[in-house]
Structure formats: C-alpha cells, structure tokens
LOPABA-833940 format. One record per residue: residue in three letters; x, y, z of N, C-alpha, C in turn. Coordinates in steps of 0.001 Angstrom, whole numbers, plus 500000, padded with zeros to 6 digits. Layout:
BEGIN
ALAXYZXYZXYZ...
This chain:
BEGIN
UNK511403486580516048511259486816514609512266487882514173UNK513191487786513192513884488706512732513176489950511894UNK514045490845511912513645491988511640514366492061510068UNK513800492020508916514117492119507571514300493701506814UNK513273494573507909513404496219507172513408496811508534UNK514659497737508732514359498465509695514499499667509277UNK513689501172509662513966502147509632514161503062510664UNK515054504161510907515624504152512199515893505873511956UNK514634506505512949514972507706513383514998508960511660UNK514323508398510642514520508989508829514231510379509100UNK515147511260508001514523512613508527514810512892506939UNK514220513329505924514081513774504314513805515048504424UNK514488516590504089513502517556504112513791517714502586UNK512680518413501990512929518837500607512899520445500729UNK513837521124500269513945522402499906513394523086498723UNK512755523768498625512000524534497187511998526060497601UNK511827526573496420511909528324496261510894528483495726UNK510375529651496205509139530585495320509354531501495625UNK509662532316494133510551533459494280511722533538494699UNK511746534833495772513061534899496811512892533963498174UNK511843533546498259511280532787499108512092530934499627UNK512558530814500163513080529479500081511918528724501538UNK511582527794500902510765526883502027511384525344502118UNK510738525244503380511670523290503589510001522709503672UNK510303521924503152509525520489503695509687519248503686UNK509052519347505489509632518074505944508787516803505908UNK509247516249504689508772514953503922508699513698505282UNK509593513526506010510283512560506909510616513436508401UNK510128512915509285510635513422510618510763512853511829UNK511958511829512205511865510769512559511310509518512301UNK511411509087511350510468508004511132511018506648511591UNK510385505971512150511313504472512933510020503523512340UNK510781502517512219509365500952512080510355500019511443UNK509484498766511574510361497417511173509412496666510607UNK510010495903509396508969494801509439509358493580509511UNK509066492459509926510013491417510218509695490456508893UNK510810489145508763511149488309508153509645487558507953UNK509303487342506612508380486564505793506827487197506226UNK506865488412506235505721488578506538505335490578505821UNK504444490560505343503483492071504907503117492743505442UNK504169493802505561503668494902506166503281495907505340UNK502387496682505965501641497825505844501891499475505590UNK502130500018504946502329501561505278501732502317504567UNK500908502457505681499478503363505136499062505138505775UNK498603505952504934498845507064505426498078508106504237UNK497901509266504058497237510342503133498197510385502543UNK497630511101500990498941511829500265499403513003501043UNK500943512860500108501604513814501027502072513411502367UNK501789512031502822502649511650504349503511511212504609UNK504532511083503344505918510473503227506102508944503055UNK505139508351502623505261506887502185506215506971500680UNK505507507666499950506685507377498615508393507725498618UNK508563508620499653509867509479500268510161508005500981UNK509378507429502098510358506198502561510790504971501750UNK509511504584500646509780503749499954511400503974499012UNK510870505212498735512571505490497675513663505286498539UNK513907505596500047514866505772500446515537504787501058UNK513770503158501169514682501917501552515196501442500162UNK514604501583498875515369501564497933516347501624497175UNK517312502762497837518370503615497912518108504256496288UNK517003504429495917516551506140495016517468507403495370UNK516908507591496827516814508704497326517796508540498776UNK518394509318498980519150509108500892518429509833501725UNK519190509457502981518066510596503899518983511779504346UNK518113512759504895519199513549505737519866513157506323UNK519361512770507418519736511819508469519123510579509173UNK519377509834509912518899508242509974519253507281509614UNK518759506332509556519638505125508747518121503750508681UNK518680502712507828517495501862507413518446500776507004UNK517969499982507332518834498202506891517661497167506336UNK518270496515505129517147495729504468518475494733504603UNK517432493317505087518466492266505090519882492478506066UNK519728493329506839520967493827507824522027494608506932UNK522105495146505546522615496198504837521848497753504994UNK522878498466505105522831500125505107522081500715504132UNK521073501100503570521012501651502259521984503272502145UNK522291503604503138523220504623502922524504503985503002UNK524874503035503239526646503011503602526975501150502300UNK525505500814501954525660499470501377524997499783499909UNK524499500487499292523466500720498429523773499211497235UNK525310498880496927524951498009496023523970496989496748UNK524411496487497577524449495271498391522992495086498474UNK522153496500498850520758496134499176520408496405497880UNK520648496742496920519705496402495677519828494945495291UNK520364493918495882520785492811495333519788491933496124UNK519052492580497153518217491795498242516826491911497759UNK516447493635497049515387493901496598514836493881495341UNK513195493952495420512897494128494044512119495140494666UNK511883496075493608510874497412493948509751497699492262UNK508866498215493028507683498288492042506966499550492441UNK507845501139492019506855502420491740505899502524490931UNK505456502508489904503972502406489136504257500857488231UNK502983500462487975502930498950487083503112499529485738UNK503402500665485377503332500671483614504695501190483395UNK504989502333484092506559502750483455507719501604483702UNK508840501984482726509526501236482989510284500045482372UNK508824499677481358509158498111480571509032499243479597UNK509084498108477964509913498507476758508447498165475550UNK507951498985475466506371498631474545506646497989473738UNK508164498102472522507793497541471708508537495306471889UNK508371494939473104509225494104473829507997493418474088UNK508053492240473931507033491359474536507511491130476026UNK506167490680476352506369490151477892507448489747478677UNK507671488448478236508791487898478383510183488406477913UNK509861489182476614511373489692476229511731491116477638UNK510691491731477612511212492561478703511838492357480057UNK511316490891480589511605490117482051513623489820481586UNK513453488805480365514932488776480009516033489965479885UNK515146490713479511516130491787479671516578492633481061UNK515720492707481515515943493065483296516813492145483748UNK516399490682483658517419489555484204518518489679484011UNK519037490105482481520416489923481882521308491593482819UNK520044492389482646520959493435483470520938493494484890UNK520288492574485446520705491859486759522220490998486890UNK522728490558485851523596489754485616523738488406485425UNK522523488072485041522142486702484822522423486505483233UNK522653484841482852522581484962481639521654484666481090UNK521546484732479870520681484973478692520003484031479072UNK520618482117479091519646481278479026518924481084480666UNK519761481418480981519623481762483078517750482832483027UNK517954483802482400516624484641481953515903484410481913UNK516052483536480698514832483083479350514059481881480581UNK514655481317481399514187480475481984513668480925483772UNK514285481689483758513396482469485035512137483064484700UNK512445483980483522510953484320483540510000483727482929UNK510080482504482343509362481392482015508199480957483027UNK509734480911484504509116480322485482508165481519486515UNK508569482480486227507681483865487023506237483882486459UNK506653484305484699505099484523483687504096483291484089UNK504255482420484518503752481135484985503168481310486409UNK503864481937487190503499481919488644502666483343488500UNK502835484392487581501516485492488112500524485349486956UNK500726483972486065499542483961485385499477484471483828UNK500802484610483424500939485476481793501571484519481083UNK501678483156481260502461482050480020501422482491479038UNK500333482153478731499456482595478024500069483933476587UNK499965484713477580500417486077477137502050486496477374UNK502732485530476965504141486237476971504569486851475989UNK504415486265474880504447486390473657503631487745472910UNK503199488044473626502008489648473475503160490505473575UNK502970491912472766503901493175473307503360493568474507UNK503801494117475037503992495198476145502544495993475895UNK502648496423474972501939497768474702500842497320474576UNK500508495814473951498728494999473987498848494885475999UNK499060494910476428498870494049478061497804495242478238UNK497099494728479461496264495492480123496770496224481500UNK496076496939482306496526496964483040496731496515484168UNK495817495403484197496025494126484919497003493511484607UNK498047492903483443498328492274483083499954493059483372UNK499826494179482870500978495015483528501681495461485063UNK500200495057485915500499494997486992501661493278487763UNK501027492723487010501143490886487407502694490923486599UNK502799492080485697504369491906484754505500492630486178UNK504808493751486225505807494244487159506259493949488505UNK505090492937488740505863491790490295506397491153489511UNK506567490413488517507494489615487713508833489992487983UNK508597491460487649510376492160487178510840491625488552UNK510018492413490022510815492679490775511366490787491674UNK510639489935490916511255489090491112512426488031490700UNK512813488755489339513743488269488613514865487592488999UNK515664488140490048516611487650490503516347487486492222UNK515067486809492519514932486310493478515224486738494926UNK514603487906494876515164488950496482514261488543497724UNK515052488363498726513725488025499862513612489245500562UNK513265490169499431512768491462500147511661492219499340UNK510807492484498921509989493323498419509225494680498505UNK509375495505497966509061497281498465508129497123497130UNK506952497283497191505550497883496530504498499148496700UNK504834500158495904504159501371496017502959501186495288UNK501828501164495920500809500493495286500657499957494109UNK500429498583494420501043498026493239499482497437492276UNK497970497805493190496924497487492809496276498881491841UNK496989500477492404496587501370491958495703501133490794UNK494501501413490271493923501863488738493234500618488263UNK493333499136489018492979498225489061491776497957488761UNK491107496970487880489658496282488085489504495642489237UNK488649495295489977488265494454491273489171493102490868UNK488660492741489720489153491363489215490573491180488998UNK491482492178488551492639492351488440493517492423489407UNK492763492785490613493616493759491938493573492426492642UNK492073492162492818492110490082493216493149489721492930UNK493000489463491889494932489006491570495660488749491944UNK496124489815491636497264490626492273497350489821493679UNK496180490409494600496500490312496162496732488618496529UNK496184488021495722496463486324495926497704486599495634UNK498492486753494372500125486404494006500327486643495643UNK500508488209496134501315488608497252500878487698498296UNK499834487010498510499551486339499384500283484808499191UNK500281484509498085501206482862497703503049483706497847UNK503314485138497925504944485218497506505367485468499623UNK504142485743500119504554485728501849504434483791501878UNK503806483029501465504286481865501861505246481198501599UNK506007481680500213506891481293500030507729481770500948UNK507337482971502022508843483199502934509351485068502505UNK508650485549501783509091487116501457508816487818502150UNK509790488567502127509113490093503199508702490958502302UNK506933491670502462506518492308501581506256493924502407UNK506866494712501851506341496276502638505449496870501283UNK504324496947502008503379497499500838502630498508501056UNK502489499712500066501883501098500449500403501199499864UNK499636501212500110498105501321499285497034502441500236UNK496384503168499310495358503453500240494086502979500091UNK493916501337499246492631500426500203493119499997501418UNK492227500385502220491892500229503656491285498274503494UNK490580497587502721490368496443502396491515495350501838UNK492064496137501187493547495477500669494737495101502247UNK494482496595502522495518496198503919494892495141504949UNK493722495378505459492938494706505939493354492841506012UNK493076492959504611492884491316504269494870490843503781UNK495576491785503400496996490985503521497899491448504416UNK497316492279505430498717492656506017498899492542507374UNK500185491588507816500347490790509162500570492249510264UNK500930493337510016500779494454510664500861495469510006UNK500331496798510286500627498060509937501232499096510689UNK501463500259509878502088501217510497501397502702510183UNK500804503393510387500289504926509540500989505784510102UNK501210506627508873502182507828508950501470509107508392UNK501754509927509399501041511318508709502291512479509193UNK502269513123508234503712514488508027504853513633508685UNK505165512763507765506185512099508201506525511524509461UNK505744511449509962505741510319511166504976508930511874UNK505425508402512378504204506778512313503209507539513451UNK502246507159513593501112507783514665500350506726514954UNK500420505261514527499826504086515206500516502908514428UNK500878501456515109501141500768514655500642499444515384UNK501082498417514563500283496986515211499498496188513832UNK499019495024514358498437494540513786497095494834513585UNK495989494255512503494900494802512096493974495005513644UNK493908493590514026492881493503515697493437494583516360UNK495037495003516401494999495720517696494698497730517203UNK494899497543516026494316498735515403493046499268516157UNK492069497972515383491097498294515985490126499007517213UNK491176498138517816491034498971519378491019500385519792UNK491646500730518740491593502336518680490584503328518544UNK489619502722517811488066502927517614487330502581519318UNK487757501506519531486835501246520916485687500219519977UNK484431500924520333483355499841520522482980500014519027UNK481811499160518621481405498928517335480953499751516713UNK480498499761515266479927500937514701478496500985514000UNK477683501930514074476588501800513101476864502366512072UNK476126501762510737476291502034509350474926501919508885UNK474658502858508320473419503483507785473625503583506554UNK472801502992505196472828503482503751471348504088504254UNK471821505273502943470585506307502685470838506606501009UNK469372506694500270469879507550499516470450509200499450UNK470720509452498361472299510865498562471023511958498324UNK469458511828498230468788512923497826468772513910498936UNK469610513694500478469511514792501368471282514488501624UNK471619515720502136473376515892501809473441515937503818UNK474605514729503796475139514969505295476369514961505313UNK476308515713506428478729516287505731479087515218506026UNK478680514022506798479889512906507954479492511627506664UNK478758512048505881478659510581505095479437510550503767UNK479527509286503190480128509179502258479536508669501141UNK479591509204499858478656508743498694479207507383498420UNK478236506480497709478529505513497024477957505503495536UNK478296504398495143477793504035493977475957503959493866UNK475456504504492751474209504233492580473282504561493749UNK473575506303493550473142507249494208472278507414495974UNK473815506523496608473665505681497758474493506415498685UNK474611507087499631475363507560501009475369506809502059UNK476798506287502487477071505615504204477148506474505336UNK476291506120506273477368506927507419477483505938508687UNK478551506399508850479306505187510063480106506037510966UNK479003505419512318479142506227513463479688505563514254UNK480762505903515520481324504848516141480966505015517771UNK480393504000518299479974503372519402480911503898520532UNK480780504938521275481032504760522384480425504003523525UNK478754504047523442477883503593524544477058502597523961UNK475360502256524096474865501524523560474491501695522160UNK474514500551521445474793500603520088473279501122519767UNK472448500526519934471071500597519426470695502257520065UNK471275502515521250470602504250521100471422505062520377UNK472671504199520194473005505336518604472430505155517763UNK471955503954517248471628504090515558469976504021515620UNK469225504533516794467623505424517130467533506652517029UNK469226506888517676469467508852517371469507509039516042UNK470327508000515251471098508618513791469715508350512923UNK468799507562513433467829507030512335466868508560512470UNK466622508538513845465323509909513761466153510921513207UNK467360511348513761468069512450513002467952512195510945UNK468294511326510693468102511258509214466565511403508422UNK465614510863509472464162511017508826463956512234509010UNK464220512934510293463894514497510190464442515215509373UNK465238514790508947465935515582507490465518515027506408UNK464366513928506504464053513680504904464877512920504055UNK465678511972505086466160511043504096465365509792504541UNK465624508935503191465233507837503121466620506640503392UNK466198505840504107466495504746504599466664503650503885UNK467763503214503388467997501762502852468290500998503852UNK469187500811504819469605499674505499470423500456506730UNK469969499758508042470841500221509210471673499210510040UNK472671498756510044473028497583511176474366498245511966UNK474739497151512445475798497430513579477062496627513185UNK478609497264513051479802496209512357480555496436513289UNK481725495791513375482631495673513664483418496758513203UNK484279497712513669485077498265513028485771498159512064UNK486115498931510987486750498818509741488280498966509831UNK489044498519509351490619499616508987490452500949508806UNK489341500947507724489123502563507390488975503591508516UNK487473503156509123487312503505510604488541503728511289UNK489466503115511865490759503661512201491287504840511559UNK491445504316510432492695505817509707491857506447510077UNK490102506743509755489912507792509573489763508798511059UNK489566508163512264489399508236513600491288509230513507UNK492081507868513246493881508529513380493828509844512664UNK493731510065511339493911511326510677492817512333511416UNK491840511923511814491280513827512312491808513647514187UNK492542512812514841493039513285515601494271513950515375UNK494745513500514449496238514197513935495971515212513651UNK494684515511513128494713516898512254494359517815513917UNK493815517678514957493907518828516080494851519886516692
C-alpha cells in the first residue's frame, strides 16, 4: 500500500517572551507517521499536543524547524505550490466563506481562484452541493446555513478542485449528533471513492467508527499507533462500567447527562470480582446503582490509559 502522507522526524518550536523572559515551546518533537493511499487516518491527542501545528505544516501554513513531510510524494517545504494542488484543508467549518455569498456562489468562487473557469465552477459545485446534500440550499446565503450545513459547505470547498488528499481539523467540532452523522457518512462515501483522509477530532466514537488506523500524540510526539483492534490491546482485558447516579462524587468517574455518573474500570483479572469490588465499594458510599455490565474496551479507554501513562 502506498504511503500518501508522510511525516518525517517534525520538530516546530514556538518562541514567546514574558517580560525579559524568553521561553520555547516545543509544539513538535520528532514527530514521524504515515498514512497510506485511500484510507483515514487518525490523529488524536489532548489540547496542546501538536495536532493543529502538524496539520498546518502538512498544509504548508506553517514550516517546520526541521524535518520534512511529503503529501502525494511532494515536499511541503521544498514543493509548497505543488502540494497545495493535491490538497484540500478544512481548519474551522465557519471561517473563511463570504456571508453575504450564497452557497454555491462561495464554492465558485474558491474554484475560479483555484483556476478553474467560471463555467468549469458553476458546474463542479453543482456536482459537490449534491454529493454533501445542499442542492436544496444553494441558493441560501452563507449567513442563513446552519452549522451543520456549514460544516457539509466546507468539505465542499476542500473538494473543489478534486485533491486525492484531505487534511481535516475537526471538521464535526460544535455539531448536532444529526449533523456530525453526516458529516461522518460523506467522509465515509469520499474514502471509497479512493481519498486519503487525515483527520483530527477528539470523539473517541468518531475515530472509532471511521478510522482505518490511528496515531496519538502527546507534547509533540506519537506515543501509540495502529489500528483501532490493535489499540485496544493496550488496555489488555475487558472493562466494567457502572452507571450511578452523581448524588455521591467519585474522582475516577465521569458525569453524564441527566444527573448520571460512569465509571469504567479496566480488567486486569476476573471480570466479575472486579465489578463485586466496585459494586460494594459504591453502596458503601451510598450510591445508587443504575446499571453494571462488562464491555469491550473503548478508544477512549485507550487514550485515556495512554495519556496518564504519559503523564508519569
């Protein structure tokens, strides 16, 4: 399988002052990974772990210190036209387009400053607004769209002139369930057509369900990679998950909706004398019990296992 994004050895520091004070930070520190031809990859990680620093820099936004990265077998340091001609990129779904521009007038206009012509445009994004679902609504300004609708515009843009490369900085961010659905079908019909998608999100469910491998990065470096199954493995054995209501406070759990707390414990030994320990431990504290079973490990479960070993 060919390799469509490679990044190779990235090192970004950013310099800032406070005061007389000058500090570095190192955004990027070695960073290496690939993702290969027609397929979604993953790059997942906390704020602050240098995902938006790599995204800009396969972009050619931003350069690196040092390192190097090839999209489509071009340099973004030594090729920059060349690989913007391969990519489409998508930093937030709202900036960017022209409010007072309808739908479609905004796609034509990106096209034309792609170098396409006018009627070359008018007829691409005919054929895009169609494929993420806005013929309907082309004809709408900008400024009526939702933010669903703004999201489904801005994979539009980055497909205008037809790149078999794609860089998405969360591109579901701020989303309704129903909207982000969406969304994740388009990206799922634009990998069959054959695209290479590198996509940054922090749903752990999103990556889960579209992405043929991942990579997590914390202070600028990858710290696990692979596909979702072999992730997993990283956890080891299965997990118990306990809802309780939130009327007694436990540091390891996590609130939910409609005054509901999870906690999900992960299986080293037998499953059922963990979740006999976690159950008497929770009644002796006076919580109440909604539901206890045993899952399969999560994505989440990973990161969250990866980030507090990172953090030691």
């Amino acid at each position: 399988m060919s390799e469509e994004i490679v990044a190779e050895e990235l090192i970004k520091i950013y310099r800032t002052k406070k005061g007389r004070k000058k500090e570095e930070i190192r955004a990027l520190d070695k960073l290496s990974f690939t993702a290969n031809k027609g397929e979604i990859f993953g790059l997942l990680g906390p704020n602050g772990a240098g995902k938006t620093t790599t995204v800009k820099i396969l972009s050619t936004v931003l350069m690196p210190d040092s390192g190097e990265a090839f999209i489509d077998g071009k340099s973004v340091v030594r090729e920059k036209e060349e690989v913007r001609k391969v990519i489409g990129v998508t930093f937030t779904v709202e900036k960017g387009f022209y409010n007072r521009l309808t739908g479609k007038e905004n796609l034509v206009y990106f096209g034309v400053l792609r170098g396409m012509s006018f009627s070359d445009a008018r007829r691409r994004a005919d054929e895009l607004l169609d494929l993420v679902g806005l013929s309907d609504d082309k004809n709408r300004l900008f400024e009526e769209y939702s933010l669903g609708m703004k999201a489904k515009l801005a994979i539009a843009r980055t497909l205008m002139h037809d790149p078999p490369v794609l860089i998405l900085d969360e591109p579901t961010i701020g989303l309704d369930p129903i909207a982000a659905r969406n969304v994740r079908k388009l990206l799922a019909e634009l990998r069959k057509e054959g695209k290479t998608i590198l996509l940054t999100t922090h749903n752990m469910r999103e990556a889960e369900e579209l992405c043929d491998r991942i990579s997590m990065i914390d202070r600028g470096r990858i710290v696990l990679s692979g596909t979702v199954d072999e992730l997993k493995k990283f956890v080891g054995g299965k997990v118990v998950v306990i809802d309780f209501l939130s009327d007694v406070e436990v540091e390891e759990a996590v609130k939910k909706d409609n005054g509901v707390s999870e906690l999900r414990i992960e299986c080293n030994g037998d499953e059922m004398d963990v979740m006999y320990k976690a159950l008497t431990d929770l009644r002796n504290r006076g919580a109440r019990v909604i539901k206890a079973q045993i899952e399969e490990p999560s994505l989440e479960d990973v990161f969250v296992k990866v980030m507090r070993e990172t953090e030691r």
